[in-house]
Structure formats: C-alpha cells, structure tokens
MIDOSE-1310 file (N, C-alpha, C; in nm, 2 decimals, decimal comma, always signed):
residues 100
xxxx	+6,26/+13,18/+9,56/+6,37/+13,09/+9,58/+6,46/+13,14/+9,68; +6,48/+13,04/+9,75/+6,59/+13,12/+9,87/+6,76/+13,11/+9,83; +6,80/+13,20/+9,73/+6,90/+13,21/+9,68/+6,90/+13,36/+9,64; +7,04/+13,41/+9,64/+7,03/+13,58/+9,58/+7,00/+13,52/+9,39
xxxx	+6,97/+13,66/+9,34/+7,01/+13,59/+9,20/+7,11/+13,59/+9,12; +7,20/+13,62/+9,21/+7,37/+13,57/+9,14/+7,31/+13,43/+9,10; +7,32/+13,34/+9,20/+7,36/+13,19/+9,26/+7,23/+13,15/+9,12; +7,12/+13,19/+9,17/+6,99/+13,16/+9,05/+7,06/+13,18/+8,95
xxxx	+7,08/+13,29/+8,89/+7,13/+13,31/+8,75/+7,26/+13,19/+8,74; +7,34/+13,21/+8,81/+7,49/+13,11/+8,75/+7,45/+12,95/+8,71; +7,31/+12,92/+8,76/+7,25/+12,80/+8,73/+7,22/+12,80/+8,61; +7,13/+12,90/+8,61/+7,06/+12,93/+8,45/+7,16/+12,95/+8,35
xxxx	+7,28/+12,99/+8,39/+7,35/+13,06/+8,24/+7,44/+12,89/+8,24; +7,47/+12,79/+8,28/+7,52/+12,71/+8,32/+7,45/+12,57/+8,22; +7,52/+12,55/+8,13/+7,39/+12,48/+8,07/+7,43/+12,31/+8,08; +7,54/+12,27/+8,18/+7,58/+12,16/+8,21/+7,49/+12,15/+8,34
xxxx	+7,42/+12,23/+8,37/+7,29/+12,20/+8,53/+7,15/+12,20/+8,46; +7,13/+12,23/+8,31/+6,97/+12,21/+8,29/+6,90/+12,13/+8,34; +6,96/+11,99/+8,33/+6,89/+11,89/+8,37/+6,86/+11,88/+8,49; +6,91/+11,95/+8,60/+6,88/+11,99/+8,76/+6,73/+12,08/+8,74
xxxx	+6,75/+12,14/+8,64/+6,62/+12,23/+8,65/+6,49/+12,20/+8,57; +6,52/+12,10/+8,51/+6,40/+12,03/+8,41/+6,30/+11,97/+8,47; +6,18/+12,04/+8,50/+6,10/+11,93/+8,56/+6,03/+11,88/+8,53; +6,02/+11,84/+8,37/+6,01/+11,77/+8,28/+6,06/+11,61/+8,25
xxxx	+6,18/+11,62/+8,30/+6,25/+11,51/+8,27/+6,31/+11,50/+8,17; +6,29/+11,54/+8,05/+6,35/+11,54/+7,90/+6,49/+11,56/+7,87; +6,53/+11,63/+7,95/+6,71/+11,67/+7,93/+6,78/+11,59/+7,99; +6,87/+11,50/+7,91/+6,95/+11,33/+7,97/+7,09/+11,38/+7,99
xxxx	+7,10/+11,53/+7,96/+7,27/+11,59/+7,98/+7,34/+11,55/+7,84; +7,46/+11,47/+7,87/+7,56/+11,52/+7,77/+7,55/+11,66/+7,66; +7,58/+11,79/+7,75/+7,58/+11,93/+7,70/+7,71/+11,96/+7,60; +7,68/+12,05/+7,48/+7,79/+12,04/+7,45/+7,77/+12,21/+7,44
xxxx	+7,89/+12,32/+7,42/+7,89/+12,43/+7,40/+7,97/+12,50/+7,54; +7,91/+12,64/+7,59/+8,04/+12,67/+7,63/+7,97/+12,68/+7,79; +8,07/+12,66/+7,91/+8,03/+12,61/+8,04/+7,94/+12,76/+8,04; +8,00/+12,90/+8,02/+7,88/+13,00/+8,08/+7,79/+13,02/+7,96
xxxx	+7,70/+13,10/+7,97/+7,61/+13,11/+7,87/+7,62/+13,31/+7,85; +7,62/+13,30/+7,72/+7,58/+13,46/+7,69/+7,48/+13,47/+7,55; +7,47/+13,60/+7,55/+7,37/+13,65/+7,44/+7,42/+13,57/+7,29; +7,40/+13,48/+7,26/+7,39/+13,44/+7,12/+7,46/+13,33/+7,13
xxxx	+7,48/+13,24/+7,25/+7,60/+13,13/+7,24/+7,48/+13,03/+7,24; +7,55/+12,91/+7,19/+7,45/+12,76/+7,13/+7,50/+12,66/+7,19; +7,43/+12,62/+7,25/+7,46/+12,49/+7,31/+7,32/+12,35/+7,30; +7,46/+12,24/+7,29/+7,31/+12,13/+7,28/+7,29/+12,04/+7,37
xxxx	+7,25/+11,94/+7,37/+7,19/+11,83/+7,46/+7,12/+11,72/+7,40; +7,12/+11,58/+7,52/+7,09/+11,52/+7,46/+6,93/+11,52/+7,52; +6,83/+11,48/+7,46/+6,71/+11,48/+7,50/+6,64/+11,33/+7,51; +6,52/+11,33/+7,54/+6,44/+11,19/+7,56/+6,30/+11,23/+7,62
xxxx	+6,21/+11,23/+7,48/+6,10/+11,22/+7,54/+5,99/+11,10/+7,43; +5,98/+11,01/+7,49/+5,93/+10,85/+7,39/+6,08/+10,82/+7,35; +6,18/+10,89/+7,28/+6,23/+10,87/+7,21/+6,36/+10,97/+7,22; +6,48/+10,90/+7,21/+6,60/+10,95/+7,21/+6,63/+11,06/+7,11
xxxx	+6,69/+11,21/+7,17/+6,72/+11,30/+7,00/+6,79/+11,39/+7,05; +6,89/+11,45/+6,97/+6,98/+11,57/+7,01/+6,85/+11,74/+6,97; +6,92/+11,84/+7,05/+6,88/+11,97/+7,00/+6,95/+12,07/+7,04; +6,95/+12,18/+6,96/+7,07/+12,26/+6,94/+6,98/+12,40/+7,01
xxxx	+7,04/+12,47/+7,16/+6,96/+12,59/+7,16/+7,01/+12,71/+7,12; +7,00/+12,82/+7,12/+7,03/+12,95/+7,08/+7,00/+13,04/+7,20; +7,10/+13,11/+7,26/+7,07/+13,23/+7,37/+7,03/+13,35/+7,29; +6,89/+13,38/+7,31/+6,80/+13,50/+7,22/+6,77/+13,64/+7,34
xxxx	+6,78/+13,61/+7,45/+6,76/+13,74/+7,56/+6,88/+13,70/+7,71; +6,93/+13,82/+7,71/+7,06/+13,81/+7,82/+7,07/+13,96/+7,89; +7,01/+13,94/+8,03/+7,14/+14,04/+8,14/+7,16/+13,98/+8,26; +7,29/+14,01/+8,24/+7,34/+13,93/+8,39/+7,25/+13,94/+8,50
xxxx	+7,27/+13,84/+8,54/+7,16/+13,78/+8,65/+7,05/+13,82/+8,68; +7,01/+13,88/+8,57/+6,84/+13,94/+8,57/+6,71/+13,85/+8,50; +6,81/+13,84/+8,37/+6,74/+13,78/+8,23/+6,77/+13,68/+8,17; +6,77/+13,54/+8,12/+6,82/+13,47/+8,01/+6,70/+13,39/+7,91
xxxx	+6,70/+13,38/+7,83/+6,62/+13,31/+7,74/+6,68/+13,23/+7,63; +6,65/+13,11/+7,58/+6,72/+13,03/+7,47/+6,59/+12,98/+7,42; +6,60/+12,95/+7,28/+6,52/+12,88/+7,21/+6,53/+12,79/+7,12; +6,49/+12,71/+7,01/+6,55/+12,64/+6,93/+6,46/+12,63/+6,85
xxxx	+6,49/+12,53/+6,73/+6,44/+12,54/+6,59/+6,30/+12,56/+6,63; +6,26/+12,45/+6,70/+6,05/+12,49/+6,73/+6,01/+12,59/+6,78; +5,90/+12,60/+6,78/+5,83/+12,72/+6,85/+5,81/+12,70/+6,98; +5,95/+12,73/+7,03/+5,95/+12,69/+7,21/+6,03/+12,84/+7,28
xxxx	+6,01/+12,89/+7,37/+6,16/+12,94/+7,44/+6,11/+12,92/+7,55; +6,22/+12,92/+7,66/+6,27/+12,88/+7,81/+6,28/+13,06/+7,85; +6,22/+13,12/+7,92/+6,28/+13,21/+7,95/+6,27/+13,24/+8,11; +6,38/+13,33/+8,16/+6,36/+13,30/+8,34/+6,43/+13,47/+8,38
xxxx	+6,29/+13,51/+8,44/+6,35/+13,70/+8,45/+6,33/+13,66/+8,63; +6,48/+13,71/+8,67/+6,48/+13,71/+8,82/+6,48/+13,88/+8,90; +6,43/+13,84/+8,97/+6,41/+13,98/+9,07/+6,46/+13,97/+9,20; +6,55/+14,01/+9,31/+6,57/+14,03/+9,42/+6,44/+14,00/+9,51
xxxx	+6,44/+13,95/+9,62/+6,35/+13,97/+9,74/+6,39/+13,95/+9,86; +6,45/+14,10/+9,94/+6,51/+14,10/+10,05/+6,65/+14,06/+10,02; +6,74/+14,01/+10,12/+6,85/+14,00/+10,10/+6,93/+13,86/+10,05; +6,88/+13,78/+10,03/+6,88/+13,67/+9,99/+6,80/+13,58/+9,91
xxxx	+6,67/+13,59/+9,88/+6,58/+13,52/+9,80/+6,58/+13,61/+9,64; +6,51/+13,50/+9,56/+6,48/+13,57/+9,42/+6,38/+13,51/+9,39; +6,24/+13,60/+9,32/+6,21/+13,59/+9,24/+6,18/+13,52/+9,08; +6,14/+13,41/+9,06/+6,18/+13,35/+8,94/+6,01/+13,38/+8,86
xxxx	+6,06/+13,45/+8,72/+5,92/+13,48/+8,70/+5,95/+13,42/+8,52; +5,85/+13,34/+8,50/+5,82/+13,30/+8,34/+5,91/+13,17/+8,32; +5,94/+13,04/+8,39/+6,03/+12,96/+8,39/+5,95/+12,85/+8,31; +5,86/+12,90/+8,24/+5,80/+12,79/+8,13/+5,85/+12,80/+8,00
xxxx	+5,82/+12,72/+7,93/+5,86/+12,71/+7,79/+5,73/+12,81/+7,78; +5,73/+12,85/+7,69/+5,59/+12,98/+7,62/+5,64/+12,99/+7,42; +5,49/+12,96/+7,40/+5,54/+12,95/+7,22/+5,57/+13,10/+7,19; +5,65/+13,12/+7,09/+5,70/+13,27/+7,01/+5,72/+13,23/+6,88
C-alpha cells in the first residue's frame, strides 16, 4: 500500500472508516463506540448481508501502527499486521477474516 503505516493504521484503529475497507460490502456504518480504537475497546455497527443486523466487536490484539485485531461473538476475527516498505509504503499482511 502506498501509505507509511501511521496513515494504514489510523484507518484501521478508526472504526467510523470500516466500511471504506470492507470489500465485502456488509458494513452499512452507523458505528457506535469510541472514534480511536485500543486493546479491549467495543465497538458496533450496522451490518447487511440478505438481511439487516447489528454486531458488537471486541479489540483482542493491539500495537500502534503495527497490529490490530477485533472479533465478535462468531468464530470470525479481522486481523491486519503492517510492516514498513521503504519510506512510504506498508505492508498489509492477514487482512481476512480467519476462524479462531
């Protein structure tokens, strides 16, 4: 990605921009919880996949602008480990949902 991973990360910890990063489609926004994100904070959303539903996630892995992961009641997590490359670009590695 041609971004340092400050700018990567402040997206990711940012959970009123999910829906920028969903390429899914499923995340319709209205976020509720706190604008940055840290180790243990919850935030929800509204969702739509067939079918309209809220869900509530949990921040389970956190280092500034390296690491973030959240998961929720199902056997899902989001997780996104960034790395530096050169002076401007990052690395984005594991940006799938993966069961745990």
């Amino acid at each position: 990605m041609q971004a340092p991973p400050e700018a990567v990360f402040a997206v990711l910890a940012d959970p009123r921009k999910h829906s920028v990063i969903d390429g899914s489609g499923t995340v319709q926004g209205e976020m509720s919880g706190p604008q940055r994100l840290v180790l243990g904070s919850k935030f929800g959303m509204r969702m739509r996949r067939g079918v309209g539903y809220r869900i509530t996630n949990t921040v389970v892995e956190y280092e500034e602008n390296r690491l973030i992961a959240w998961r929720h009641m199902l056997p899902g997590r989001w997780r996104y480990e960034l790395a530096p490359e050169g002076d401007s670009a990052t690395r984005v590695t594991d940006p799938t949902t993966t069961p745990r």
